[in-house]
N, C-alpha and C positions, 0 to 999 in steps of 0.2 A: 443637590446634585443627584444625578440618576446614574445607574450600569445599566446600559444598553447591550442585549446581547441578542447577536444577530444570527440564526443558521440560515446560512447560505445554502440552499442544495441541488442551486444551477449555478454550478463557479465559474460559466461563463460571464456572469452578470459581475464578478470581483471588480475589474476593472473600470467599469461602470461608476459602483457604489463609488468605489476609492476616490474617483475623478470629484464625482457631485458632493462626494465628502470637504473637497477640499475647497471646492465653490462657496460652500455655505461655513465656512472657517473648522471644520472640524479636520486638527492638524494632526493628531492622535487615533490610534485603534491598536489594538491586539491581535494576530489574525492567528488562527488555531486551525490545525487541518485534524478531521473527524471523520471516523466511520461510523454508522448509525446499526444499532440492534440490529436489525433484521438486515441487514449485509451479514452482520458478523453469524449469528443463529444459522439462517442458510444457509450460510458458504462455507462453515468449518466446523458445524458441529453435528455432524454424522444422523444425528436421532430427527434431528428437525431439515433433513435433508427435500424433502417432500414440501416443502414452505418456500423453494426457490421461486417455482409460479408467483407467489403471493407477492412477491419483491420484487420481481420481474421487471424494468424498467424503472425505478427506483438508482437514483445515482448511489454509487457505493460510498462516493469521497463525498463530504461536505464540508464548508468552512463557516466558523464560529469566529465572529467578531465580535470583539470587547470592544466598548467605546462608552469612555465618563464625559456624562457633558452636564449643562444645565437643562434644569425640568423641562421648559417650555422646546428644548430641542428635541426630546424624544418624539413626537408630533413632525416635525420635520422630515426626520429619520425617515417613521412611518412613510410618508408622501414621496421624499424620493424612493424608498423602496420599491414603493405600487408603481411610481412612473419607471421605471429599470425594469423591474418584473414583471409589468400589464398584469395578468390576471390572476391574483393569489389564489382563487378556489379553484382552478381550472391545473395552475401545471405547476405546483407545491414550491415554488421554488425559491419561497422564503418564512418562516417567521420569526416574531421577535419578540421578546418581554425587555421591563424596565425592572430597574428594583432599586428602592430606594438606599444610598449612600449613608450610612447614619455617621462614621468616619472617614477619613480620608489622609493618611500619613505619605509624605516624601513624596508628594507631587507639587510641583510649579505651577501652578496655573498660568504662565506667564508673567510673570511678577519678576523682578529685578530684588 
């Protein structure tokens, strides 16, 4: 089992993900709303006022999606991602790491 965890940081694409999520059976996620460092540095703290430029266009809100699946779906993930958000080096507006499950307590995996 893997944690997939997604930052979203074009949340127009949310409903997208979610849809294709459910296409390929993933009936579960976690969805987290996030503000990233340099929203926060720029915008509220007086000394690093000057760094607004540098964030400039930078969405201020992102979202962070949890989702445990099996190994060989992170690979999938990935793929819908790229087809939802076309060009990841071009306009940021997603990445994701995996990390391996070594436990797993009080979840169902569907099982009766």
């Amino acid at each position: 089992m893997k944690l997939a965890l997604i930052f979203l940081n074009k949340i127009e694409y949310l409903e997208d993900l979610l849809s294709a999520f459910l296409e390929v059976g993933i009936s579960g996620a976690t969805i987290v709303d996030s503000v990233g460092m340099g929203h926060i540095i720029s915008q509220h703290i007086p000394i690093f006022a000057g760094l607004r430029d540098t964030f400039a266009g930078s969405s201020p809100i992102q979202k962070i999606i949890l989702v445990v699946v099996e190994e060989e779906m992170v690979s999938r993930i990935n793929e819908i991602l790229a087809d939802i958000c076309i060009d990841i080096d071009e306009s940021r507006a997603y990445f994701m790491i995996s990390l391996p499950i070594e436990d797993l307590f009080g979840f169902n995996k569907g099982k009766s």
